[in-house]
N, C-alpha and C positions, 0 to 999 in steps of 0.2 A: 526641786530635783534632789534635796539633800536628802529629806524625808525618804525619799524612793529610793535612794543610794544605800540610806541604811538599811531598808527594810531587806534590798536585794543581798546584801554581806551577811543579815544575821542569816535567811534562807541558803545561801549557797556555802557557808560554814556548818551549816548543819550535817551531822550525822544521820544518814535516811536511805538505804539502799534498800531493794523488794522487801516485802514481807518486814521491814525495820525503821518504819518512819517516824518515832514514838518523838524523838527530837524535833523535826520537821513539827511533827501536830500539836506541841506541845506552844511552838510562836504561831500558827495560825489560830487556834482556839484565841489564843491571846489576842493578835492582831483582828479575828474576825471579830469577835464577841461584841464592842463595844458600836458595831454597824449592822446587826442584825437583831430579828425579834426572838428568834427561836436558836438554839443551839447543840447540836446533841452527835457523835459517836456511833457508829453503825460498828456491828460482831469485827468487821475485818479490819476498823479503824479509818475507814474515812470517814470527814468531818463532815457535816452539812451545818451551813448558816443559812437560817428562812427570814427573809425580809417580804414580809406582807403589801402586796399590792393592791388595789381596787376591785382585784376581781382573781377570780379561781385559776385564771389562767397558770400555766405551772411555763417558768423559763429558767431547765437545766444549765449552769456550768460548772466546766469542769476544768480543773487544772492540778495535773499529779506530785503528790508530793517525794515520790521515789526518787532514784539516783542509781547509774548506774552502779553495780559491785560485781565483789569476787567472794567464791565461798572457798574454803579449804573442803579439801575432799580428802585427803590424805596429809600424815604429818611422817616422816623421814626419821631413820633411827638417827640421823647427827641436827633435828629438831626444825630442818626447812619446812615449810607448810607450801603443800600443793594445794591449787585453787584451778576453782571452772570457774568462769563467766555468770554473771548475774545480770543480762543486758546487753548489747552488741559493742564491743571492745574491736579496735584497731591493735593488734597486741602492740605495733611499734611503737604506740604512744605510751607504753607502760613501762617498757623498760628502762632501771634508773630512775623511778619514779619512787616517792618516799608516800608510805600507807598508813591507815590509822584501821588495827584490830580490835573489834571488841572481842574482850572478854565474857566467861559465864557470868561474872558477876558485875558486867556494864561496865566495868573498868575499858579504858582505852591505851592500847597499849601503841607505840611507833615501827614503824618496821618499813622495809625497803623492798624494791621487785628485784630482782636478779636475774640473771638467766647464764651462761656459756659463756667464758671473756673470750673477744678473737683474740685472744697471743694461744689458747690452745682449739683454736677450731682449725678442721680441718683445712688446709689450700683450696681458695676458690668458694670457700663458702661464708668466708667474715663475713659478709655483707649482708647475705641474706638473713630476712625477716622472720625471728622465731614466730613458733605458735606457740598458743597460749600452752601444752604440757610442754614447753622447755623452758616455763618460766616458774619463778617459786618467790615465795617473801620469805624473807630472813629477817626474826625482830630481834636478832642474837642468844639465839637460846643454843646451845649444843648436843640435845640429847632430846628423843620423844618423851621423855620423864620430864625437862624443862619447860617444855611446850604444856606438859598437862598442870604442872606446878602453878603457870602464869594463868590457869582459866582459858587458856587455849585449846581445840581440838575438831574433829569433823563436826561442819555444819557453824565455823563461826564467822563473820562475814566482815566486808574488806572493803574500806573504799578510800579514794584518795587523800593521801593529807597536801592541802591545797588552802593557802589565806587570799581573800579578795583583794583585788589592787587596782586601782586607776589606773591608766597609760595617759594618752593625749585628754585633754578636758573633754568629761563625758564620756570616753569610751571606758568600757571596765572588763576585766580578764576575772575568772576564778571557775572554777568548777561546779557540777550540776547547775549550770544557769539555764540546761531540758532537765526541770524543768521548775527549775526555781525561778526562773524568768516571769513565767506565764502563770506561776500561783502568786506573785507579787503583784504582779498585772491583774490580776483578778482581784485580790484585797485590797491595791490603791483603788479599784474600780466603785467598790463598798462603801470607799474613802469618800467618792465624787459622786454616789449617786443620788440623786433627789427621789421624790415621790413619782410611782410607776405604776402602770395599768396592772403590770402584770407581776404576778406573784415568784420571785428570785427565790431560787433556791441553786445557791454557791456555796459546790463540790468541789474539795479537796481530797485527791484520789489515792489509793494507794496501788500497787504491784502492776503500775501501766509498764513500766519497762520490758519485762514478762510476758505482756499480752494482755493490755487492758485491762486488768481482772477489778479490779477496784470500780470500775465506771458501769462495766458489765451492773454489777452488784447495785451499783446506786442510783443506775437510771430504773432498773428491776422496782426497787423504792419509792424513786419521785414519780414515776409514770407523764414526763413531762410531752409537752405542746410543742413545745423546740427545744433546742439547746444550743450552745456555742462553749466551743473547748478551747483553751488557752494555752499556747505551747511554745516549743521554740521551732524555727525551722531553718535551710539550708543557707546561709550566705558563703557563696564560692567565688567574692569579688574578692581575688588574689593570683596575683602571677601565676602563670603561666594555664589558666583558665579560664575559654573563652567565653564574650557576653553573653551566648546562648546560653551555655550552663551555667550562671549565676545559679541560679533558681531567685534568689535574691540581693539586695543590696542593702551594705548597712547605710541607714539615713537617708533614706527613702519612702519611711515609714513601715508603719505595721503592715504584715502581710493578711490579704484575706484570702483564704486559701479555693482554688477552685477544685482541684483534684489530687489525691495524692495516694502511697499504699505501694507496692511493693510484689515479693514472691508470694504472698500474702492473698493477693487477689488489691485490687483499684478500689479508691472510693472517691465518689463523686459529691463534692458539697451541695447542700441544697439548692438549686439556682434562683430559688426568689429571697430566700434567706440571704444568698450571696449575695444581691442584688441591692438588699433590704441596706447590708450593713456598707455594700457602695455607696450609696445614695446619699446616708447619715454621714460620711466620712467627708464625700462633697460638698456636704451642703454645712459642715462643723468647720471647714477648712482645715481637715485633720486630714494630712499627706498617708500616702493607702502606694501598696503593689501588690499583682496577683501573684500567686504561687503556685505553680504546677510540681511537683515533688514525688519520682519514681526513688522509692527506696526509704520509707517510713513512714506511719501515722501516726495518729495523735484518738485522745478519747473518743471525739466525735464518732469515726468509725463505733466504737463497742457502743455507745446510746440511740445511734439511728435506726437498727434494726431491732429493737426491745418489741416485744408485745406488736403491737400494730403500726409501727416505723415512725421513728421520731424526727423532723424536720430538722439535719443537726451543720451546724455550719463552725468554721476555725478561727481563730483568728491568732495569728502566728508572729515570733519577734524573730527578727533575724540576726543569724548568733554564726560567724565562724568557729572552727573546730569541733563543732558539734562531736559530743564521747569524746572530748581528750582533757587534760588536765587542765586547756590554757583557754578555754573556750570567750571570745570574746562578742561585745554587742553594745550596740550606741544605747544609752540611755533614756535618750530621746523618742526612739521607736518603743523602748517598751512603756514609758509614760503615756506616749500618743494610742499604744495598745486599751492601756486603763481607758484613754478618755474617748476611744473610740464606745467601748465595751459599756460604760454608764450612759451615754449620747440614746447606742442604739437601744436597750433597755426604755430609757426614759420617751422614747419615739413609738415602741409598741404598743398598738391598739388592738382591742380586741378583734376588732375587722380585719386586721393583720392576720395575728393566728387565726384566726378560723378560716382563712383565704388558704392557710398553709396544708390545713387538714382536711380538707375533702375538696377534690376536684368534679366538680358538678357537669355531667354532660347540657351540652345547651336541648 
């Protein structure tokens, strides 16, 4: 567990918000390289690591290396920096939150979120909930001349400053754990995989936050047989929310996902893929819950519809606070993720996929 502990702190200390994963790619290259055959960087910066199987079969995954951010869009002549969303933000969980900006020349500079103090808001409205334009970072600069001095200005991007921390044994708090969860879960998987029918090709994605765009680009690429995305998902086992809407529990295991998706349009996991990686969970004694999830996907959606539709299935860790600074998740579940994920690998046959890819009338 310790191994995994570390690996999930160096990922979720990383610097890596859309379009800015260079940090993030810089420990999976690392972390992947010494469990795969092949290693190489696509134009938008996602990774692929190929580990060679017995046969041609191609099995996509994916797990992205993003993190939610904020861009500045404007900086203020007494040197505040206004920011939009890079991501779905709760604003309330930002305010009073301490930021880390980069600079033009990758320098990292500290800065704070602000917004309106109630001693001057109007009566009757303390309470309520800014949005995102009544909030600004202030890194103490007092002049838009200071702001430009520091390597600051439009288009330079913001994400939280947040260190990893234990709570109870085994449960762990820190930030982007969607979706440093599920690329760590994916790299321990690397860690535990033996020799396999089928040809692994593990994706490390960029600009899913955004709208999948990273996975789009790399299933385009590997043209795979299936896939399976690695991600985090809903745990809402907390006061005052009832067992219906969990969607999940921590410590209950990996979630395999059945459906999920959003204003977006629904996405329906593959049902013999789901089924596939039920079975292997059963039969590994590797504890498993289903996931139904209105209000967010994961890569799978962007790889199942490439070219002539990819058989694509999830498999999810369950993480309270999901998008806030304090995000928390058993350790446990995302281990049993990894060894779900090498199990079912190691179990496909070619009879398998090919059952997956053409439905033959009788």
């Amino acid at each position: 567990m310790e191994d995994f502990k570390g690996l999930l702190k160096r990922l979720s200390e990383a610097f890596g918000p859309p379009g800015f994963e260079d940090e993030v790619r810089e420990i999976v290259v690392e972390e992947m390289g010494p469990y795969v055959d092949e290693l190489f960087v696509d134009r938008w910066g996602n990774v692929f690591g190929i580990k060679r199987g017995e046969t041609e079969y191609r099995v996509m995954l994916a797990a992205h290396m993003d993190e939610i951010g904020l861009i500045v869009d404007h900086v203020d002549k007494n040197g505040f920096l206004r920011v939009k969303p890079m991501g779905g933000w709760n604003e309330v969980t930002l305010v009073g939150q301490r930021v880390v900006v980069m600079a033009r020349d990758g320098k990292r500079l500290k800065g704070v979120i602000g917004s309106r103090p109630p001693h001057v808001t109007p009566p009757g409205k303390e309470r309520e909930a800014p949005e995102m334009k009544d909030l600004f970072v202030d890194i103490g600069a007092s002049s838009a001349e200071e702001v430009e001095r520091l390597g600051v200005g439009v288009g330079s991007v913001v994400v939280l400053d947040r260190e990893f921390a234990e709570l109870a044994d085994g449960v762990v708090t820190g930030k982007a754990f969607d979706d440093r969860a599920g690329l760590a879960a994916m790299l321990y998987a690397l860690r535990l995989l033996g020799e396999t029918s089928v040809t692994v090709y593990a994706v490390a994605t960029v600009q899913e936050e955004i709208g999948l765009r990273g996975a789009s680009v790399a299933a385009e690429r590997v043209n795979p047989h299936a896939a399976i995305a690695l991600d985090t998902t809903i745990a809402a086992d907390v006061p005052g929310i009832s067992e219906r809407e969990y969607v999940t529990k921590l410590g209950a295991g990996p979630a395999i996902k059945v459906m999920d998706g959003g204003r977006g349009g629904l996405f329906v996991a593959h049902p013999r893929l789901r089924d596939f990686l039920t079975d292997v969970a059963k039969r590994k004694g590797i504890p498993y819950q289903f996931e139904v999830l209105y209000g967010g996907t994961t890569d799978a959606m962007a790889i199942a519809f490439r070219r002539e539709g990819v058989p694509a299935a999830t498999i999810s860790i369950p993480t309270r606070y999901v998008h806030s600074p304090v995000e928390v998740l058993k350790l446990d579940d995302a281990i049993n993720a990894a060894r779900l994920l090498a199990s079912a690998l190691e179990e496909m046959r070619p009879q398998f996929i090919e059952s997956l890819l053409e439905r033959r009338l009788k």
